[in-house]
C-alpha positions in Angstrom: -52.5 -20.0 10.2 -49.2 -19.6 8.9 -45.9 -16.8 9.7 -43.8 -16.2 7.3 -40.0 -15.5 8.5 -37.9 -12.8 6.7 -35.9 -13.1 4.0 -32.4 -14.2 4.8 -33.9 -16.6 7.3 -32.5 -20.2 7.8 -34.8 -22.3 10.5 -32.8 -24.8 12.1 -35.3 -26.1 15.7 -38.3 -26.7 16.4 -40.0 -27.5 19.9 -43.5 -27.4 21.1 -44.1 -25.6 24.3 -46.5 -27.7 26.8 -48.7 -25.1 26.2 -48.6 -25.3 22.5 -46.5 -22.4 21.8 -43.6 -22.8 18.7 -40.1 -22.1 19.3 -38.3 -21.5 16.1 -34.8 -20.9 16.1 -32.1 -20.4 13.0 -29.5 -18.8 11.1 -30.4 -15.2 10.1 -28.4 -12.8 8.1 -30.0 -9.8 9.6 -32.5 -9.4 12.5 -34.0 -7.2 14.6 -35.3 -8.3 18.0 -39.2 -7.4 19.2 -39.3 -5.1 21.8 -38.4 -6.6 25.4 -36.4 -9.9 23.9 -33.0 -10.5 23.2 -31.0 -8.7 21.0 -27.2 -9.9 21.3 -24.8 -8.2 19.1 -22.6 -9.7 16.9 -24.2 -13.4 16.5 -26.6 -14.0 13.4 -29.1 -16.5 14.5 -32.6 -16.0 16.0 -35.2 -17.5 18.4 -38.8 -16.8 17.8 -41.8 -17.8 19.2 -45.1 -18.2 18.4 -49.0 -18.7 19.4 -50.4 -21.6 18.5 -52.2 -20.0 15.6 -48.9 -18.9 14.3 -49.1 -15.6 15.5 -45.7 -14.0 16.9 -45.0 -13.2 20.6 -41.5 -11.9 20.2 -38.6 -12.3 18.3 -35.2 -12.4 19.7 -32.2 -11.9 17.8 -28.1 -12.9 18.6 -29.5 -16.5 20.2 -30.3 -19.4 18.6 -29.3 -22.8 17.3 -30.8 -26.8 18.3 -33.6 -25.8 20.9 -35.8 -28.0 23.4 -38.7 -26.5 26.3 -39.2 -27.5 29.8 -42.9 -28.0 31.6 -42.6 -24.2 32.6 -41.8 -23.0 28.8 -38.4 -21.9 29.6 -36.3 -23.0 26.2 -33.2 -24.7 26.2 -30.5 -23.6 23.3 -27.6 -25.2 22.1 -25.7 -22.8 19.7 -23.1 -21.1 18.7 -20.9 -17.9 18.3 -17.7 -16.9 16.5 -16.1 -14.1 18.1 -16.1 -15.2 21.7 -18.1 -12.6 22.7 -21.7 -14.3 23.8 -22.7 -13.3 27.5 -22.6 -15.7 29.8 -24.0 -15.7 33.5 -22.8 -15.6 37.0 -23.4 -19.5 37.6 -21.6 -19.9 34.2 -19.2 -22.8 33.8 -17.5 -21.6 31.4 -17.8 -17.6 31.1 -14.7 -17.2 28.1 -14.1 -19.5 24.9 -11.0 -19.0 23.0 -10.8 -16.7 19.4 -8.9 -18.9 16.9 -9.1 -19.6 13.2 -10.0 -23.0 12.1 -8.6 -24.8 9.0 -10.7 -24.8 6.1 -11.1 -27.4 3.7 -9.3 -27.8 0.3 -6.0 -28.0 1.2 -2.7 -25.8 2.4 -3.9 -22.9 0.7 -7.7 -22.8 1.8 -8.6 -20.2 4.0 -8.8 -20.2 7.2 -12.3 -19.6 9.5 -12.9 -18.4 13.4 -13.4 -22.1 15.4 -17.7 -22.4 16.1 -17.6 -21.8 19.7 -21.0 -23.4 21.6 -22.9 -22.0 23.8 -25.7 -23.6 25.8 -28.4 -20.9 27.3 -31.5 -21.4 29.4 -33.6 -18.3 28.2 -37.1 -17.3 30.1 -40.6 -17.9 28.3 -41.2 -14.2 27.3 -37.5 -14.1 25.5 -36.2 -11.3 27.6 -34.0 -12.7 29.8 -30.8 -15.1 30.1 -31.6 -17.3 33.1 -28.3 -19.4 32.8 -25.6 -19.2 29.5 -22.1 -21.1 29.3 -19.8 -21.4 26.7 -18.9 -25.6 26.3 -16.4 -25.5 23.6 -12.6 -25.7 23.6 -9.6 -24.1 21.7 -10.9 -25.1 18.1 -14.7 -24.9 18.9 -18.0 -27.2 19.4 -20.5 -27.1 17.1 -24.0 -28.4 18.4 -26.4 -30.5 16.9 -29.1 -31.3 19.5 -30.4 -30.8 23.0 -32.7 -32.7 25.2 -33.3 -32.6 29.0 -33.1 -35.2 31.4 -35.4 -35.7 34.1 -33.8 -33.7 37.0 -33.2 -30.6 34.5 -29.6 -32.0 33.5 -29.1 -30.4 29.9 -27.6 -32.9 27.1 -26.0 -31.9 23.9 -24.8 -33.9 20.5 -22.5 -32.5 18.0 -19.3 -32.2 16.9 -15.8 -31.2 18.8 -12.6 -30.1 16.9 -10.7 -29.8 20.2 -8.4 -32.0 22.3 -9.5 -29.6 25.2 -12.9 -30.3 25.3 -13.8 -29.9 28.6 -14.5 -33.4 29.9 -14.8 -35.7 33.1 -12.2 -38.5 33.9 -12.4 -41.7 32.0 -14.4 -40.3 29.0 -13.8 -41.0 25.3 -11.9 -37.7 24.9 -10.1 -37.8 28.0 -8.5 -41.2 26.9 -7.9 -40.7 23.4 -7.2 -36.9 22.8 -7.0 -35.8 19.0 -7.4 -33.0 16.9 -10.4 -34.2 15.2 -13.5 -36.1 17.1 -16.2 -36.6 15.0 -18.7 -36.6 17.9 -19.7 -35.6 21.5 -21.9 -35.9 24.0 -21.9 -33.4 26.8 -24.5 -33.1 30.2 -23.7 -30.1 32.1 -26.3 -29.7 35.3 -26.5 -25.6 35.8 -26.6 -24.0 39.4 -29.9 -22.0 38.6 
């Protein structure tokens, strides 16, 4: 069986559930979530998921980016938001990121952009629900690529950091050679569920 996703759409993650579920997750112009999931204003990506036929079980829309699953079929995203305005949670540990303009490329007169600000989420299996959401970014923005668990439920992310205040442990990479431009990072955060 197949699903075809709306026009506009931009799939970016894949992961297979252990129960054999698909969670997509993207870029999306415009959205609209299924009733009961998601629907965060203001961000245009999406995380969908469906039966193993292909068939949907909800759609949520504002949320989305690199995605992974644990054995219960909670998923795991690593995205990211513009306008510094993506919820976070109580146990968050970081609940603000920072609204600048980025440079853009081309030169002194190229226009300017708002900084990627990432975001990593734990969201329940039926989509409805933020069970833990942090921003992990710094004053020019974080832009994820992947995410993976570890063992004990430790949440890793690759990508890319613009920021000299990334925020980072003693005697890391960063920490010793602060610049305006790392081409890479690799962050574990372990959330207080």
């Amino acid at each position: 069986s197949s699903f075809t996703i709306p026009a506009g759409t931009t799939p970016q993650s894949i992961a297979i559930t252990p129960a054999g579920n698909i969670v997509l997750s993207g870029v999306v112009s415009s959205a609209s979530a299924t009733s009961g999931a998601l629907n965060i204003p203001g961000q245009q990506a999406f995380l969908m998921k469906l039966d193993p036929t292909g068939k949907l079980l909800w759609s949520a829309n504002g949320i989305g980016g690199a995605v992974t699953v644990d054995s219960a079929e909670n998923i795991y995203v690593a995205g990211n938001g513009f306008l510094g305005k993506f919820p976070t949670t109580a146990n968050a540990f970081q609940t603000t990121a920072s609204f600048n303009l980025c440079e853009g490329g081309g030169g002194i007169l190229a226009p300017a952009f708002p900084c990627a600000q990432q975001y990593i989420a734990k969201v329940s299996p039926d989509g409805s629900t933020l069970l833990f959401s942090t921003y992990l970014s710094g004053a020019l923005g974080a832009y994820p690529a992947d995410i993976a668990l570890g063992p004990d439920g430790s949440i890793y992310t690759v990508g890319t950091v613009q920021a000299p205040d990334y925020p980072v442990t003693a005697g890391t990479l960063l920490g010793i050679y602060p610049a305006k431009f790392v081409d890479t990072l690799c962050s574990c955060i372990v959330p207080v569920i």
